[in-house]
N, C-alpha and C positions, 0 to 999 in steps of 0.2 A: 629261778624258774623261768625257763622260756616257753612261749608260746609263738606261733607262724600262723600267716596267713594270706592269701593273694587279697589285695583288694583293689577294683577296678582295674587297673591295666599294673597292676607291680606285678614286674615280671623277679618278684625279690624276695625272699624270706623277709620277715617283720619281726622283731625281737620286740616285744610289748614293753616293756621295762625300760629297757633300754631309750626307747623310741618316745616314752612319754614322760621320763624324765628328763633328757634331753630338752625336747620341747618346753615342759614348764620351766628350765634355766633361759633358756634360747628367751622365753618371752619375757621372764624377767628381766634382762639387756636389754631389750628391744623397749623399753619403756622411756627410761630417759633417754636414749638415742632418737626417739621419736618425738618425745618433745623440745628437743633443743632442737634438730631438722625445722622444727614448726616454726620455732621462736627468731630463725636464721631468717628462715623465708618471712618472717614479719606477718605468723598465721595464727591462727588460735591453737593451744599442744592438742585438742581431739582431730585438730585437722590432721594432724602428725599422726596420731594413734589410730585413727582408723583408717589413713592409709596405709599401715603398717598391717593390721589386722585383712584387709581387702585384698593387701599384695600377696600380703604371708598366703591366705587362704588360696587365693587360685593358682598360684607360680607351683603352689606343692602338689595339688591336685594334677592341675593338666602340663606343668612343667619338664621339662627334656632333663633335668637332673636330680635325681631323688637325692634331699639330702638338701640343699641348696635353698637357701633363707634367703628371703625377699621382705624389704618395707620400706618406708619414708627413709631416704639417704641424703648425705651434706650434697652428693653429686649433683641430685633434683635440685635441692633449696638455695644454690646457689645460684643458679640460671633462672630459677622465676622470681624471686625478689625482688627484682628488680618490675616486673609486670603486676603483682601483689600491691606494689607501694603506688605504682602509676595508675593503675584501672582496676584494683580493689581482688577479692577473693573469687570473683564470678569469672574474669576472665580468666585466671589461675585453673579454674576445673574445667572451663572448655578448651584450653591449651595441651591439659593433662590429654584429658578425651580423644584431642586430635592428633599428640604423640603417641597415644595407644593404636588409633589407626595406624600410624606410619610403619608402627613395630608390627603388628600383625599383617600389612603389606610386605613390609622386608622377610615376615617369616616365610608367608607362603611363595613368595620369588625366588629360597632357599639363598639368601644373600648372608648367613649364618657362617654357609663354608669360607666366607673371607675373612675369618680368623684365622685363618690357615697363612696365610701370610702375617701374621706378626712373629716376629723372630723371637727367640728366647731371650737375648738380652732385653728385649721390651717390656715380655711378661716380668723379669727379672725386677724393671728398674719401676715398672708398675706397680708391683707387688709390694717391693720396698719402701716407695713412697706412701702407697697406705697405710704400710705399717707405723712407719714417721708420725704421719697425720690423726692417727688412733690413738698416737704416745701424747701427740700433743695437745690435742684435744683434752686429754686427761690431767693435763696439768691447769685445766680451768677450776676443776675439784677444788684445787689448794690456794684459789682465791675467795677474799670477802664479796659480796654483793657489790663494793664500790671499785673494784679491781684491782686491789690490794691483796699482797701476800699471806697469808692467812700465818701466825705469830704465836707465839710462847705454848702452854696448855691446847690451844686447841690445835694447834698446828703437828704437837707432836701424838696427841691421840686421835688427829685422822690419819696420821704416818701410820700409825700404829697398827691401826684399823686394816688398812691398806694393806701392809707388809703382811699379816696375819691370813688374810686374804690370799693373796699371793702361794705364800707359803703352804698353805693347803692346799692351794691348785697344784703346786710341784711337787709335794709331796705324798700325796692319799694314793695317787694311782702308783708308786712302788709299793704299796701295802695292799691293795684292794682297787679292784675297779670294779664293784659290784654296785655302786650307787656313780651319776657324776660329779666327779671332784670341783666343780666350779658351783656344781647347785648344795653340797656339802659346805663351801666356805662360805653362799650366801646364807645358809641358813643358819649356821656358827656365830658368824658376824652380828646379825640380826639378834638372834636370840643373848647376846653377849649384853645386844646394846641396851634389850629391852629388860631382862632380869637387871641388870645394876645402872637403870634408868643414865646411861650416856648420853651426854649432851653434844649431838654430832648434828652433821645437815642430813636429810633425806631428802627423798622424792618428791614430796609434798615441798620442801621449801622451793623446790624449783617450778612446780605448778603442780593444780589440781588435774586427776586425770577421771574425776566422775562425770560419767554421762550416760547414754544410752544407746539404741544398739545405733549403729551408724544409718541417718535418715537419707532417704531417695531424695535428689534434688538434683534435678537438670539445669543447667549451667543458665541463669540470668544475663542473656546479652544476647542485644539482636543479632539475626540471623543474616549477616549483608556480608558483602565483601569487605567494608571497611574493620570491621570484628577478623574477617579471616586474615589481613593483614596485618593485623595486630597481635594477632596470635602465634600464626602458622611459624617465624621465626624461633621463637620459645617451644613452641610444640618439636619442629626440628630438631632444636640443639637437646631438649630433653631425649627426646628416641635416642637417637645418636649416641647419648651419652651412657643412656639405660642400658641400651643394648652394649655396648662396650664395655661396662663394666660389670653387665650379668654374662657375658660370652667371655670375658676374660675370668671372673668367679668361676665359673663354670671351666674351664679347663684346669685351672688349681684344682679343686673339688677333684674331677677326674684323676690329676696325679695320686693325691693323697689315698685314693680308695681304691685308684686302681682299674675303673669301671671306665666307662664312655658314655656322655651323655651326649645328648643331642640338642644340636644349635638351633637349627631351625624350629621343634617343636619347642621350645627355652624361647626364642622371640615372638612366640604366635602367644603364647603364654604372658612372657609380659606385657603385649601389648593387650591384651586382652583384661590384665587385670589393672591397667593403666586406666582401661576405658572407665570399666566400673567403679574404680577409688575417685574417678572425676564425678560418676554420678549418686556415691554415696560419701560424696561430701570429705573425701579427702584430696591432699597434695601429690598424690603419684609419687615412683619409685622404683627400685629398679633391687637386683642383686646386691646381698651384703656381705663380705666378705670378712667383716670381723664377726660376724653371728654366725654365720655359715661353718666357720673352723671353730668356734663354741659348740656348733652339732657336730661333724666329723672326729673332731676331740673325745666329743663323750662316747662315740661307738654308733651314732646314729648312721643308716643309712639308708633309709627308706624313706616316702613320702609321709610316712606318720608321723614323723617328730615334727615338719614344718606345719601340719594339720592341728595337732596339738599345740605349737605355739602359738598360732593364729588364734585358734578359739580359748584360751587361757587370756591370751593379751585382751581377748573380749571379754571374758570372764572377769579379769580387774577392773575395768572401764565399768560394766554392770552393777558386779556385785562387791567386788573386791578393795574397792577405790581408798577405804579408810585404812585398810590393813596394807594392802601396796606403799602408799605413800610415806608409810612409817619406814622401808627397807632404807638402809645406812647408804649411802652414795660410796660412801668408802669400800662397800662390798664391790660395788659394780663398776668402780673405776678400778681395785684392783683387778676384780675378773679382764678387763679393757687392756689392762697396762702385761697380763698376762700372754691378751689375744694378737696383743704389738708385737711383743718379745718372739710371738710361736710363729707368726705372720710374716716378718724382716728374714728372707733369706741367706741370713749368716755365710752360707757357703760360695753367694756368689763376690764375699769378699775375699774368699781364699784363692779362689780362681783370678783375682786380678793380673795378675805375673804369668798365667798358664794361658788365656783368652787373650784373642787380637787385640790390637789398639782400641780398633773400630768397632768390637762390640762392648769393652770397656765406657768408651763414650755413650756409647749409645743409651747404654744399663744408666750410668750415671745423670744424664741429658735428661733420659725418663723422667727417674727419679727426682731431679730438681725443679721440674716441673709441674710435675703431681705435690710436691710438695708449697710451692711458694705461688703460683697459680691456681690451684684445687681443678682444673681444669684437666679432668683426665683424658677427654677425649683428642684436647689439644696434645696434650705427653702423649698418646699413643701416635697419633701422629706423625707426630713430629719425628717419635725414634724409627717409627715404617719409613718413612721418605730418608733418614738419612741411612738406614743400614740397606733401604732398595739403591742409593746414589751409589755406596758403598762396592754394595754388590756389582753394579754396574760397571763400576772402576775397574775393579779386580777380574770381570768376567772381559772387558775392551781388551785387558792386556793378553787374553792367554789363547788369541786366533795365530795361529801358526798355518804354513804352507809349506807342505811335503815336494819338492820340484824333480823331475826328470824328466829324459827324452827317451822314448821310447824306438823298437826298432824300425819304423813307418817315416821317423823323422817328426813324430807328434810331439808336444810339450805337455806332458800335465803337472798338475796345479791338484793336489790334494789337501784342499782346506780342512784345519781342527778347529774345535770351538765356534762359537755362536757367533754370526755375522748381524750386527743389531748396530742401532745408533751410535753406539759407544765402539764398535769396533771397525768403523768402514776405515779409517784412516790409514791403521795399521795393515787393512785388506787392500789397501790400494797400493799399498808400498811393495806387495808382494809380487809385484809384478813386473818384469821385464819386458816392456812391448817392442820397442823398438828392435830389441836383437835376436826376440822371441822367432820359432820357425811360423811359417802360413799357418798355419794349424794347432790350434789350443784348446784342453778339454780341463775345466774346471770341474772336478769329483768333490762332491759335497757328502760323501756320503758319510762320514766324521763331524758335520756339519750342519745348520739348518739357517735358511732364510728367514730373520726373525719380525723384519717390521718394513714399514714404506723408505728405510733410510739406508737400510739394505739392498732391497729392490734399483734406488735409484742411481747405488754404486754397481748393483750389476751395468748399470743401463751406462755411467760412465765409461766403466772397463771395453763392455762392446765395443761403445763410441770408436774409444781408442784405440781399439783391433780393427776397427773396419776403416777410421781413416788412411793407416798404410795397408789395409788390402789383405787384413787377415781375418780368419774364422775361428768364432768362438763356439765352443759346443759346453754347455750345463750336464752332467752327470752326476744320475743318484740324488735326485730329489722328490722328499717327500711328499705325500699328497697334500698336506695344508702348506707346505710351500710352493707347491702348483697353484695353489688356488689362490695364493697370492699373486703370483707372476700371470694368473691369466686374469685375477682385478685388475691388473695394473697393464695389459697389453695395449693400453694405449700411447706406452713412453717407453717400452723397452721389446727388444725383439730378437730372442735367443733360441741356437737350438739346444733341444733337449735329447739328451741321447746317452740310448741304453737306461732307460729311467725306470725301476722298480716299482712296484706298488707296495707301498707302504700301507700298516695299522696305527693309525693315530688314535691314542688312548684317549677318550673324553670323559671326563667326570660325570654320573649322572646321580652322585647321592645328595 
């Protein structure tokens, strides 16, 4: 049975069933994923849980991508643990608080559209490393408490547990997708464990998650400059990281469904529910990208499943605390070990042989990044700067110069490709001066003036032409390369002739 409905701004059909079983799966995961975030950052697991419940709840509400699961992430808890362990859990929620500002400043500056420059190999090698780091993660399951390999009986019936798991998630949806297949194996699993009383780990051995609803508390630490100093770094690298890992979640999301979400109102969003999980007493957090392909998976795609998982994950915390803790770990690592498998972009190892050198590295560079630094915002990075370097290379070599003399006895000079830092070199070779006639007309109109390294090779060429007593005339240049050349008429002084007026496209979404 479906049912539809607009609510608040879903511009979306609403599939009920769908949307709030999803959800109750989505918050099951979200349980111990939030309290091991807690226990990283060195925090109590409700500090985990009820950021997970604060983020889930407003990211889905006022969020730019319906669909798109938010909570306490490894990405946060690695960057404040360090501040957690030095200046205790009060500077941790004014930290969160002031990265939430920084994200809803970057929202409203529309600084979202600069994921538009990360390249596919990036998303590629990002992608695959959290897939990695989800796989591996889940191999802490199959240890003792003292960090030992877990052995004989129990080892092979949490395999057991596991694979069964698994197995139902690959399997139920070619029979039926009428219920979802990953909340089907949690509740198989469970109910297995609990009718022939198995003695396996659950949730509860890993902590309690009873508490209450999440309390108001504004951040104990004085209000000076020495506190903003101590902060404002952690706050930085948290936004930064948040937003780069819910803007990249958020473009996956998009491929898979199809839709388009929007960046900007996604960062004014998280930053927004950063502020409040600082003042309701939790750790912050950003986009999660293994919960997130748990809802997508199941058919979710509206703001309701992420609403329902948020108020269910509260729902446990309240009322639920004894019966949650009882759910088999085995369930939920294999559901994890499933969201690795669906997550790891398979196909960008087929294309290794068919993709340049250059974005082979790059995919790769990512990914060993993300993986053995947990540092995602350093891997995004790092793969932007080298496929922009890259790019640069490839774009210095491909300036070319059209030459002839015309019947006046004029020379022209019809430049291709972009004249930029990387290619004045090549531009300056192109030229004959000495045996050139009086008279030279450089046409750009294949062409554009791209930076001050540009400009200052026109200003050599000139030089050049006017020391033996020849003229240089500019043709066909664009209006934002005028408006270079007239910043800069303090060092260079060319004529322009026969110069069009051009329409320069400017972004304004």
């Amino acid at each position: 049975m479906k049912k539809y409905l607009n609510l608040f701004d879903f511009s979306q059909e609403v599939n009920y069933r769908t949307e709030i079983l999803s959800g109750l799966t989505v918050a099951l995961a979200l349980v111990p994923e939030a309290i091991a975030f807690a226990l990283i950052a060195g925090l109590s697991p409700l500090t985990g849980l009820y950021a997970a419940f604060v983020m889930g709840l407003v990211t889905s509400i006022l969020g730019g991508r319906p669909g798109m699961i938010s909570g306490a992430t490894g990405a946060v808890a690695v960057v404040i643990v360090s501040l957690a362990q030095q200046h205790g859990v009060e500077y941790v929620f004014a930290a969160v608080v002031l990265a939430g500002l920084l994200q809803v400043l970057a929202g409203m500056l529309r600084l979202g559209k600069l994921m538009r420059l990360v390249p596919h190999p990036v998303i590629f090698g990002f992608v695959n490393g959290l897939a990695i780091i989800i796989f591996m993660s889940q191999l802490d399951q199959f240890k003792n408490a003292d960090g030992s390999w877990l052995s004989g009986n129990t080892l092979w019936l949490f395999s057991g547990l596991v694979l069964l798991t698994m197995l139902v998630i690959w399997g139920l949806p070619k029979i039926s997708k009428a219920v979802p297949a990953s909340l089907v194996a949690i509740l198989l699993v469970f109910g297995l464990v609990l009718v022939f009383g198995i003695d396996t780990r659950t949730i509860g051995d890993i902590a309690s998650i009873k508490g209450g609803f999440p309390p108001f508390h504004l951040p104990d630490v004085p209000v000076n400059m020495e506190t903003l100093q101590i902060i404002f770094p952690y706050a930085a690298i948290v936004a930064g990281v948040g937003l780069i890992e819910s803007l990249l979640t958020l473009n996956i999301v998009d491929e898979i469904t199809e839709t388009r979400g929007r960046g900007n109102k996604e960062a004014v969003a998280q930053g927004t529910a950063n502020i409040l999980s600082g003042v309701f007493s939790g750790m912050g957090g950003c986009a999660m990208i293994g919960q997130s392909l748990i809802n997508t998976s199941n058919g979710a795609r509206a703001r309701l499943s992420g609403i329902v998982a948020a108020l269910m994950l509260l729902a446990f915390i309240m009322f639920g605390a004894d019966l949650i803790e009882k759910v088999p770990m085995a369930a939920l690592t294999g559901l994890m070990i499933m969201v690795a498998l669906g997550t790891f972009e398979w196909a960008s190892l087929r294309t290794f042989r068919r993709m340049p050198k250059s974005d082979v590295l790059v995919m790769v560079l990512v990914t060993l990044v993300t993986v053995f630094l947990h540092n995602l915002a350093l891997a995004v990075l790092v793969g932007v700067i080298i496929a922009a370097l890259v790019f640069a290379w490839d774009n210095a070599k491909r300036i070319r110069a059209r030459k002839y003399i015309d019947d006046d006895g004029v020379k022209h000079y019809e430049i291709y490709g972009p004249l930029f830092f990387g290619s004045v070199t090549l531009f300056n070779e192109k030229f004959d001066v000495l045996n050139d006639p009086d008279e030279v007309i450089i046409d750009f109109r294949e062409s554009r003036v791209v930076d001050m390294s540009a400009i200052e090779a026109l200003n050599k060429i000139t030089e050049r032409y006017l020391k033996v007593g020849k003229k240089v005339h500019l043709k066909h240049l664009s209006q934002d390369c005028k408006r270079l050349l007239k910043n800069a008429d303090d060092i260079i002084e060319v004529n322009v002739l026969e110069d069009p007026t051009y329409k320069v496209v400017v972004d304004k979404i």
